[in-house]
N, C-alpha and C positions, 0 to 999 in steps of 0.2 A: 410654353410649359415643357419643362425638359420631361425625357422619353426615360424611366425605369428600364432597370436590366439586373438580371438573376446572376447570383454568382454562385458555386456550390462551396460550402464552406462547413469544416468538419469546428462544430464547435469543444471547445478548449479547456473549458471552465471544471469539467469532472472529466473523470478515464472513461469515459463511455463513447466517447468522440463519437458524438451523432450527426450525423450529416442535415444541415441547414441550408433554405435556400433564404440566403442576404439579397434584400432590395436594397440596390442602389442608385441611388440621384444626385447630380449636382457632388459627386466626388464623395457621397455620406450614403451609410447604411442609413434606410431609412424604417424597414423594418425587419423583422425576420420571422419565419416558419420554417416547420421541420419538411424537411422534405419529402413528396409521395412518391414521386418514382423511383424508389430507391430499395432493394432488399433490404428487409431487413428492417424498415420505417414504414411507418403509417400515415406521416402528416402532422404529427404529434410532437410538443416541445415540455417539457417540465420545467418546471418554475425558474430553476438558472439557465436555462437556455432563453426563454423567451425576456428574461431581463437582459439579454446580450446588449446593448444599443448603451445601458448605463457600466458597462466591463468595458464598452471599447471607447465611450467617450466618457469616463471616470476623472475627475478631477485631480488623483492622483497618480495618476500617470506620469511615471517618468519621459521625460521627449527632448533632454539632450544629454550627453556626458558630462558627468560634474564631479568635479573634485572638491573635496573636505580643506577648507580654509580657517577651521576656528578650533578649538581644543576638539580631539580625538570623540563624540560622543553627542559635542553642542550641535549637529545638524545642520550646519553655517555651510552652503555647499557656493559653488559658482560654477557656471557657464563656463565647460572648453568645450575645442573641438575636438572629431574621434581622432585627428592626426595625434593632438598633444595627450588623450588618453592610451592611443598605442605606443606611445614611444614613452612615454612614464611608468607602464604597466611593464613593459619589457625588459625595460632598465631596471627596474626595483627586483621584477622576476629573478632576473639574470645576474643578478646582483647577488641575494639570498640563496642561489642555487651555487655562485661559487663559492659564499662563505661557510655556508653552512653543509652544502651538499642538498641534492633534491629531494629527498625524503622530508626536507625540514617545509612543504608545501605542499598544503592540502588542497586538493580540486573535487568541490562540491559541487553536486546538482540537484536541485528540490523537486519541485513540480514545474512546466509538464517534464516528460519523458523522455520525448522524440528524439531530441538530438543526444541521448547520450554516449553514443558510441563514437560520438566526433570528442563529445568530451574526455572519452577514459582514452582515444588517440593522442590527444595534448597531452595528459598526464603522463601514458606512456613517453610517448617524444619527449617529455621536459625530465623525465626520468625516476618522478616519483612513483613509490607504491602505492602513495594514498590518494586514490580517487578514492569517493566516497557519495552518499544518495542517501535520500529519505528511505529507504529500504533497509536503512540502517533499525528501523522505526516499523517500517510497514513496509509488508508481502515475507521479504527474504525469509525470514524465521521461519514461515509455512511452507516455503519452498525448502528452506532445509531439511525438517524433520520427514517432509515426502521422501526426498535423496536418500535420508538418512535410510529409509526403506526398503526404496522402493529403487534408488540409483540413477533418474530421469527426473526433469522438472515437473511437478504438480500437474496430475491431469486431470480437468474439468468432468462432470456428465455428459452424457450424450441425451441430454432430456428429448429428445427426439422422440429418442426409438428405447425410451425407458418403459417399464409399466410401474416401478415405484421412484419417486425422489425423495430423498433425505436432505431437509435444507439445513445446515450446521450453522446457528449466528450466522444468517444473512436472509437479510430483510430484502427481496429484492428489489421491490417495488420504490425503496427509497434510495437505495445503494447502487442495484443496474437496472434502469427499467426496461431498456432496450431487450430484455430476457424475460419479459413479464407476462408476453404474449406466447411463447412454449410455454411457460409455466402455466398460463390459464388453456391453451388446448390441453397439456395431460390433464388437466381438470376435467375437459368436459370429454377428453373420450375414455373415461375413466379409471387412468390411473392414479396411485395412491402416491398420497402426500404425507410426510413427515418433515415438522417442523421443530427442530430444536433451538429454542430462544430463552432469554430469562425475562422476555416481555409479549405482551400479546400484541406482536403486530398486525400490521395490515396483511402482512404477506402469511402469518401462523393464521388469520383466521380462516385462510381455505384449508385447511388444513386436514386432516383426518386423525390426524395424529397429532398434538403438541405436547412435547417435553419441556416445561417451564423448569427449565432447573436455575440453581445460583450459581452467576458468573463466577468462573473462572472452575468450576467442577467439573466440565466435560469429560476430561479423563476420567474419571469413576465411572460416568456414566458408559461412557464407550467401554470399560471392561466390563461393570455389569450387563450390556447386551452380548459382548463376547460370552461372558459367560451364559448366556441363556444358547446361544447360536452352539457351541460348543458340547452343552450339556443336553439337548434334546438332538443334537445331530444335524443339524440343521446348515453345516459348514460343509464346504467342497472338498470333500477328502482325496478327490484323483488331485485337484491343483493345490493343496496343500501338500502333500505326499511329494508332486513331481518338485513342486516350486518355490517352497519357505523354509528359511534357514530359522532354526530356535522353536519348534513350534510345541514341543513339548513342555519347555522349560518356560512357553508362556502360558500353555493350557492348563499348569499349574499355578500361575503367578493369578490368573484371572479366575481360578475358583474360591481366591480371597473375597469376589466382590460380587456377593448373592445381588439378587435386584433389594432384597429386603435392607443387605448395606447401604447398598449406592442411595439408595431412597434417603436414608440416614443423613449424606452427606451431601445429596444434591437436593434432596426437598421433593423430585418427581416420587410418583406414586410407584409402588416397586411392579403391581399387574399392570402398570403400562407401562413400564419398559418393558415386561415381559412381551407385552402386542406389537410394542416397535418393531425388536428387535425380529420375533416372529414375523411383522408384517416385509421387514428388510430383506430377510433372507428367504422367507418363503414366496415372495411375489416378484420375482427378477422377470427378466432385467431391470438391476436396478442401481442407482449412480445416486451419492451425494456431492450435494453442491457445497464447497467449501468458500467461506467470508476472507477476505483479504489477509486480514490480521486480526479477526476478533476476539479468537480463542489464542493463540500466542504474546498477547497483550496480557500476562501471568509468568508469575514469580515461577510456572510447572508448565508455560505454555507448549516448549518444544514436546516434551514427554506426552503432556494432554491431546495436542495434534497427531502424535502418531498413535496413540492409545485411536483416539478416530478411525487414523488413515489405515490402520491394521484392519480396519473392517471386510473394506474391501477384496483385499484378498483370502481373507477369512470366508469370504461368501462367492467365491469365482468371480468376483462383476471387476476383475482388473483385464483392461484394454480388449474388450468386449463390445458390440454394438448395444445401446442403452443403458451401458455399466460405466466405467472409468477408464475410455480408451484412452491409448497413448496419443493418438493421432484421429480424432472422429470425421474429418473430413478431407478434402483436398487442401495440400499445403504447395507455396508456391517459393523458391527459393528467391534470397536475395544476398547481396553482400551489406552488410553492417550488421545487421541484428542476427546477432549469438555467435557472430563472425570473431569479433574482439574480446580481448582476453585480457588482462590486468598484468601489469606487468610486476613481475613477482621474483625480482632479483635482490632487493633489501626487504627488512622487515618492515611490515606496514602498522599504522595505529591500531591497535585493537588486537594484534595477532595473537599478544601472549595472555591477554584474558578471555580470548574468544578462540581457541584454536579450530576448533571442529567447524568455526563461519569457512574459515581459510582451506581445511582439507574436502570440504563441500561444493565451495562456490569460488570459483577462481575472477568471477569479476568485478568485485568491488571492498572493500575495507571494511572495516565495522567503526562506525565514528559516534555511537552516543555517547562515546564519555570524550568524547572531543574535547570540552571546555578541560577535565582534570591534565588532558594529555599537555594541552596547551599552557595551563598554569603550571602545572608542577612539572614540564618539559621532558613527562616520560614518556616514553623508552628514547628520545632525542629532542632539542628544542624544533615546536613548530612556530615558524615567524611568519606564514603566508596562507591566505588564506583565499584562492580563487572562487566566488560563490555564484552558481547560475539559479536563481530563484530559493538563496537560501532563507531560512526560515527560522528565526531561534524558538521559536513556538511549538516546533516538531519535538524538541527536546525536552525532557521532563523538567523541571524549577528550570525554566528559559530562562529567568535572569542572568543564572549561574552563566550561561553561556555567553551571555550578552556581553557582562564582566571581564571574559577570558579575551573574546574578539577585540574589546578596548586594547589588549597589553600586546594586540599583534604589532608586527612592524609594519607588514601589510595588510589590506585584508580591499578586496574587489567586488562591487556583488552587481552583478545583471539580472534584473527584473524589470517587468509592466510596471508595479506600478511601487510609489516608494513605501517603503514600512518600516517598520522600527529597526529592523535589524540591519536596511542600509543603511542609518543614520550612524552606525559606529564607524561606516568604511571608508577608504583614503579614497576612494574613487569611487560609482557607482554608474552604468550604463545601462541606455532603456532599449527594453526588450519590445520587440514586435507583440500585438495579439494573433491568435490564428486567424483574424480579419485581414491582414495586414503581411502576410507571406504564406510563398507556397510551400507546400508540406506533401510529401510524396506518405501516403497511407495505406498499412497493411490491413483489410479486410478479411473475414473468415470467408473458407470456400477457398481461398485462392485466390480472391477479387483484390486489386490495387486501383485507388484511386489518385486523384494529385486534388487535396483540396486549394482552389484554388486563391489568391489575393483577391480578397474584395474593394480594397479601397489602399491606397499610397498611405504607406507608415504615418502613424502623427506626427508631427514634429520631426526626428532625426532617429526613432527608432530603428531598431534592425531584427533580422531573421537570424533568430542564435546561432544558426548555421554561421552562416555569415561573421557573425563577432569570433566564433573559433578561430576559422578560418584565416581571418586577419592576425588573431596573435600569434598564432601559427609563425605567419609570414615575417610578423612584429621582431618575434623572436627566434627567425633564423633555424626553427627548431626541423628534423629531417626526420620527413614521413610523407611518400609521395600523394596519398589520399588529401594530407591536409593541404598541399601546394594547389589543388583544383580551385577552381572557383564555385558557386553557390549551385548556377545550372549545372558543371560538370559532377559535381558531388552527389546529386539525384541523382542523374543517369546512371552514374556509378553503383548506387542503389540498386538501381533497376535490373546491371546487365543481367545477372541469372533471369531472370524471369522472363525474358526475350520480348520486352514489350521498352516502348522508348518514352521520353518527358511527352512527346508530340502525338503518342498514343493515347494517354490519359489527358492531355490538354483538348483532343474532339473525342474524348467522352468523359465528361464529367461526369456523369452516373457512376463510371468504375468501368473496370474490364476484368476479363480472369487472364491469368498470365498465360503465354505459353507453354511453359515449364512449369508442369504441373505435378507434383508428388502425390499421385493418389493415398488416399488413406490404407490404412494397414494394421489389421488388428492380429490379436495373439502373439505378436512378437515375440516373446517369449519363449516362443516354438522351437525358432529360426537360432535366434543369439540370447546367450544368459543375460542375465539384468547387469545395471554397471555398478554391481556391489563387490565387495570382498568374495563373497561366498558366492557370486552369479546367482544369487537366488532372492526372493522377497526376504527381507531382512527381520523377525520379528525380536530379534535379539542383534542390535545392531553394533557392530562388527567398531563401526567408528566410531561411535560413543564407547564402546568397550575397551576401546584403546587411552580412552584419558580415565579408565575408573580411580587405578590409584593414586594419579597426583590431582587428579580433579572434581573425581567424585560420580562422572556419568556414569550413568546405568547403561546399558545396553538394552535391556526392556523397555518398554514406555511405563515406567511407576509413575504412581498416581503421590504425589507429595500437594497435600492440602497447605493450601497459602495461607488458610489462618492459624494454623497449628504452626507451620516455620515460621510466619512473620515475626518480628519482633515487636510490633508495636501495641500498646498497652489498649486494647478492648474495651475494658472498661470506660476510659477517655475517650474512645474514639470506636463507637459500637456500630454505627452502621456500615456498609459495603457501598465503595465507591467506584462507581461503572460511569467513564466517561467516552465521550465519543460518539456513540451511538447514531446511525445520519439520520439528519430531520431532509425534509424532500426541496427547502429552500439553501441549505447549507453545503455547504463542500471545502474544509474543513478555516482558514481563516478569511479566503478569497473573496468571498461571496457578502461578506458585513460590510463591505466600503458598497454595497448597489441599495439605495435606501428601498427599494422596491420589495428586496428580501430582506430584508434587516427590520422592517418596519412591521413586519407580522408578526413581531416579540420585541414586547417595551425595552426588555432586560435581558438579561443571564438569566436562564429560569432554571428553579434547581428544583427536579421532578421527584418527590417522594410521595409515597403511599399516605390516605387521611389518616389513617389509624394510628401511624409514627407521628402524624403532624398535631394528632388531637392529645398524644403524648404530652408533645412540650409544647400545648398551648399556642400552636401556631394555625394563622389561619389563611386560606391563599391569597396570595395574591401582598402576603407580611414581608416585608424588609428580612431579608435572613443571612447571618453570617457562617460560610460554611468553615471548618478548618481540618487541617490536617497536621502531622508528625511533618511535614513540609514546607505546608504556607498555609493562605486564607484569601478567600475573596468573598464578594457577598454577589447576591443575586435577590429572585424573588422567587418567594415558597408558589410551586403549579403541583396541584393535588395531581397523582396519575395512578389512574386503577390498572395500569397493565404491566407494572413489574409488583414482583413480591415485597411483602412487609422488609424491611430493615433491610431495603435498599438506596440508595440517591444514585440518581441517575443526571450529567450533566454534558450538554455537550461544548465541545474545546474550541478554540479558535477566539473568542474575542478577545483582542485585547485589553475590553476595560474590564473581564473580570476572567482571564482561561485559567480553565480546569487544569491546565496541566502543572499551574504551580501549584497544584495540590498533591500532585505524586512526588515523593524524592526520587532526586537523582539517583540514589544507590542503589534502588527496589527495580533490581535486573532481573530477568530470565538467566541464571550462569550456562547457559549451552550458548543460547542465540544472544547474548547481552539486549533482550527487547523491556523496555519498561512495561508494568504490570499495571497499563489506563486503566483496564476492564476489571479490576480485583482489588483496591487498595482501600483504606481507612478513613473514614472521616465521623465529625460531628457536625452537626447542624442546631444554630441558636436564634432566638429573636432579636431582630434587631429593636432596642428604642425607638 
C-alpha cells in the first residue's frame, strides 16, 4: 500500500485562497482538509473547498490545445500540440498587430487573479492599450469612488482593534469566511455590530444593529446618517477642519436627507438610523467593512459608495488603529503587484465613455461594452481577442457578447475547464488548477508562502505563468521579465522581500519576509492625500472635472434608480437583486461539481410569500422571470429575509443566468458597472 503525503496547497476556487492540506497517493489527490497549522485557519473547509477533488478531476477539463476545425461557434475542436498553438497564435497575433495596429487586440483576464501582471506585461510588450479584467464588472468601481476621495486604493477595517463595525452589503460568512472568526471575537468581547443588508443574513443576525434597506439606496442612507453625525456634532471637527476639501458645501447638500426622508426612500426606520449613525460615531474606534461590488452594481453606484465612503472621515476613523487604516499591519514589498502599470500611449476601449475609470486607475481598460466596441468597431476595429479564463457570463445579456466574439478574426481563450464561451474561439488552451502548479502567495502580516504542486498537470495542462511566458517568446515580443523562465519569474517576485523560492519550498506553513514595511497610520500627517486638493475630497475634484460635458457631480448625490430608470413599473414592478453569494456558489465555477450543484434542483428565484400569494404562485411553481432584457425561468423558493417586491436571484448557471435579465445599456455612467443589484423584472406561472 502506497504511503500518503501532505502537500500545502492554496485553494483556487473563490478569492479567499485558503490554504489546504491535499492528500496524495498514487500521483491523485485523494483527499483534502483545511489546514491547522496555519494562521489565520482553523482546520476548516467550506463547502467549495472540500468539493475540491470533483474541480481537479472534473470532466470538463480542458488537457490539450485545440484548435476550432468547423464553422466559427460549432464547438468542432481537434488535438494540436502547444508547438503548433504557439506558432498559429503568434502568426495571427503578429499579423493583426501589423494590419491593423495593436490596439485593434484585446488581452483579457477573468478569474483567478494571480498572474495578471505577467498578463498586462504581454499587453504592454505587444503594444496594446487594452488589457482588460473582470474588474471591468467587479471591485474597480469601489476602488474608484474611494480615489475619487480619498486619493489611495480602498482601505479595509482594522476589525482587530475596532470597538464598532459597520458591515456595508457583506455577508461574510458566505462571501469571506476566512474573516468570520474577528467578526465573532468583536462579538464576544463586546463590541458593536452594524449590519446593513437588504436581507437578513447569517452574518446581520449578530447584529446589534440591522439596516434592511432596498437595494441599490445606500446613498440616502449614508447621507441620512451624515446628516444625524453632523447635526447633533457627533463628527471630527479638528480632522475635518485640517483635512476635507468641500465640507461645507456637503453639510449643506446632506441636510436634504432627514432620517425621516431616507426612511422614505430606503424603507429603514428613520430612529434607527438615527442609533446607527449615533452608535458609528459615538463608539469608535470604529471601521466599515465594505462588499466587493455590491453597492456599485447601480445605475448611482460610484456616487452611493462614496456617499458611504464619506463616513469615514466624517467621523476621524480614516487610517486609524480599529478605524480605516491605510496600511493596518506589516506589509512586505515585492515586484509585480502594483509594480505594473497599463501602458497608455493610444486610446484604450472604454476611455471616451468612461474617462474618470482612466484619470483614476492606470492599470486596466474598461471593457463591459466590449461586445458594441467589437461590433460596431468603435473608436477602431478590434479583431483579436487574447482570453485567460474569459467568461461571457460576467457581462450583462452575455449573449450579445457571445455574438460579437463569433465576428472576431481571432479570439484565444486559456481556461481549466471548457465553457461556452470557449466554444466560439479559434484556439483554446488548458489551464493548470492550483492542484497542479506552484504559485508564490501574498499573505497579510507580511507572510509569503509558495503554494505548492500537488500533483503533475492533467493531461498537457500548464501554469498561466508559463503559457505567458511562452507567447512572449512565441512572439519575439521585448521585455526582459517576460524572457525568464516559470522558476526565474517567482524569484523575481520575491527579490524585495529578501526571502528566496527555496525559502518558502522548507516551509510550507509561510514565512514573513525580510523586508518588512511596518504599518503606519495617520499619514496624513506626514504627506497630503493623492488628491487635487491634497485633502479628503468630499466634493471631488475629478468628478467635477467632467460636470459639463458629462454630467458628474463632485458630491456623492443620491440619484434614485427608479426615478431615472426608464423602464415602465407597471410591467415590470418588482426589484431585481441578483448575485447575492449562496456558501455553495462562486459565481459560474462551481455548477459543473454535482456535489454543489445538487443542493438546488434548479435556478431558484427567491421572493417574499406575500408577492407570491399575489400572483397565485406557490413554491416550489414552474416560474417565468422576465425583464426589459430577456427571460429565464427557474423555481418560485419562498424567502422571508428580503423585503416585500423584491426577487432575489443568483447568477452563473447557464441554463437559466440572471444576468440575461439585465440590459446591456443599464450602466453606472462614472464607472460603466452594470446595475445586477437594482434592475426590473416580473415574475409569472409557469403552466
Amino acid at each position: 500500500m502506497s504511503e500518503k503525503t501532505i502537500k500545502k496547497v492554496r485553494c483556487n476556487i473563490c478569492a479567499s485562497g485558503c490554504l489546504m492540506d491535499a492528500y496524495v497517493e498514487d500521483g491523485k489527490v485523494v483527499s483534502v482538509e483545511g489546514s491547522k497549522d496555519t494562521p489565520m485557519q482553523n482546520g476548516g473547509l467550506c463547502a467549495k473547498g472540500a468539493a475540491s477533488r470533483q474541480y481537479l478531476y472534473n470532466k470538463d477539463r480542458i488537457l490539450y490545445p485545440m484548435k476550432q476545425v468547423g464553422e466559427k461557434g460549432s464547438g468542432k475542436f481537434e488535438r494540436i500540440s502547444w508547438e503548433e498553438a504557439y506558432d498559429a497564435i503568434a502568426k495571427k497575433m503578429l499579423q493583426i498587430r501589423e494590419t491593423y495596429g495593436p490596439q485593434s487586440a484585446v488581452f483579457y483576464v477573468g478569474y483567478p487573479k494571480w498572474f495578471r501582471p505577467a498578463m498586462l506585461r504581454l499587453a504592454n510588450a505587444y503594444g496594446s492599450p487594452n488589457y482588460c479584467t473582470e474588474s471591468s464588472t467587479c471591485f474597480q468601481a469601489s476602488d474608484l469612488a474611494w480615489r475619487a476621495t480619498y486619493g489611495n486604493h480602498i482601505c479595509f477595517p482594522d476589525m482587530m482593534h475596532a470597538n464598532t463595525i459597520m458591515l456595508w452589503s457583506s455577508n461574510l460568512y458566505h462571501s469571506n469566511t476566512p474573516m468570520t472568526k474577528g467578526y465573532r471575537k468583536l462579538k464576544e468581547r463586546g463590541g458593536k455590530i452594524i449590519v446593513v443588508d437588504p436581507r437578513k443574513t447569517v452574518t446581520a443576525k449578530d447584529a446589534d444593529i440591522h439596516l434592511q434597506l432596498i437595494p441599490g439606496t445606500d446613498g440616502a442612507l449614508a447621507l441620512a446618517m451624515a446628516n444625524v453625525i453632523i447635526e447633533e456634532n457627533l463628527y471630527d471637527k479638528e480632522f475635518v477642519e485640517k483635512y476635507v476639501y468641500g465640507f461645507e458645501e456637503y453639510r449643506k447638500y446632506v441636510r436634504e436627507y432627514s432620517p425621516e426622508r431616507a426612511a422614505e426612500i430606503t424603507g429603514v426606520d428613520a430612529e434607527l438610523i438615527r442609533k446607527a449613525a449615533r452608535c458609528y460615531a459615538g463608539n469608535g474606534p470604529a471601521g466599515i467593512m465594505f462588499s466587493v461590488s455590491t453597492i456599485v452594481h447601480n445605475i448611482n453606484g460610484v456616487q452611493n459608495y462614496r456617499a458611504v465612503q464619506s463616513l469615514i472621515a466624517l467621523t476621524g476613523n480614516y487610517d486609524i488603529p480599529g478605524g480605516n487604516p491605510s496600511r493596518p499591519g506589516p506589509a512586505v514589498p515585492l515586484n509585480e503587484f502594483g509594480q505594473v502599470k497599463r501602458f497608455n500611449g493610444i486610446e484604450a476601449i472604454g476611455e471616451k465613455d468612461f474617462p474618470v475609470w482612466f484619470d483614476l486607475s492606470c492599470e486596466e481598460a474598461q471593457c463591459t461594452r466590449l461586445a458594441d466596441y467589437i461590433l460596431q468597431e468603435d473608436p477602431y476595429p478590434i479583431k483579436a481577442v487574447l482570453g485567460f479564463g474569459l467568461n461571457h457570463n460576467m457581462w450583462p445579456q452575455p449573449e450579445y457578447l457571445q455574438k460579437a466574439l463569433k465576428t472576431l478574426d481571432f479570439y484565444v481563450n486559456v481556461d481549466i475547464f471548457y465553457s461556452e464561451s470557449c466554444r466560439m474561439a479559434d484556439i483554446i488552451l488548458p489551464a493548470a488548477s492550483s492542484f497542479e502548479r506552484d504559485e508564490v502567495i501574498r499573505g497579510r502580516g507580511g507572510i509569503l508562502s509558495l503554494s505548492e504542486k500537488a500533483v503533475e498537470p492533467l493531461g498537457e495542462s500548464k501554469n498561466d505563468i508559463e503559457i505567458i511566458l511562452d507567447l512572449a517568446k512565441a512572439m519575439k515580443l521585448e521585455d526582459p521579465v517576460l524572457q525568464l523562465n516559470l522558476e526565474e519569474y517567482m524569484q523575481y517576485i520575491l527579490e524585495p522581500s529578501g526571502l528566496t523560492l527555496k525559502d518558502l519550498r522548507e516551509h510550507p506553513e509561510g514565512m514573513k519576509g525580510k523586508n518588512v514595511i511596518p504599518p503606519e497610520f495617520k499619514t496624513y500627517e506626514k504627506r497630503p492625500f493623492n488628491t487635487p486638493s491634497g485633502k479628503v475630497e468630499f466634493v471631488s475634484q475629478a468628478l467635477n472635472k467632467y460636470e459639463k460635458t458629462y454630467g458628474y457631480k463632485g458630491l456623492p448625490e443620491y440619484q434614485d434608480f427608479r426615478e431615472i430608470s426608464e423602464v415602465d413599473r407597471e410591467e415590470y414592478p418588482f426589484i431585481l437583486n441578483t448575485g447575492s453569494r449562496k456558501p455553495q456558489y462562486f459565481h459560474s465555477r462551481t455548477y459543473r461539481m454535482s456535489w454543489l450543484n445538487d443542493l438546488e434542483g434548479s435556478t431558484l428565484i427567491e421572493m417574499h410569500p406575500e408577492d407570491a400569494k399575489k400572483l397565485s404562485i406557490n413554491e416550489k411553481d414552474p416560474v417565468l422571470v422576465s425583464s426589459p432584457a430577456g427571460k429565464i425561468e427557474g423555481t418560485a423558493s419562498f424567502c422571508v429575509n428580503g423585503k416585500q417586491g423584491m426577487v432575489n436571484i443568483y447568477h452563473g448557471n447557464q441554463e437559466a443566468d440572471a444576468n440575461e435579465l439585465i440590459a446591456r445599456d443599464y450602466l453606472d455612467p462614472i464607472s460603466g458597472f452594470p446595475g445586477y443589484k437594482s434592475y426590473f423584472c416580473k415574475v409569472e406561472k409557469r403552466g
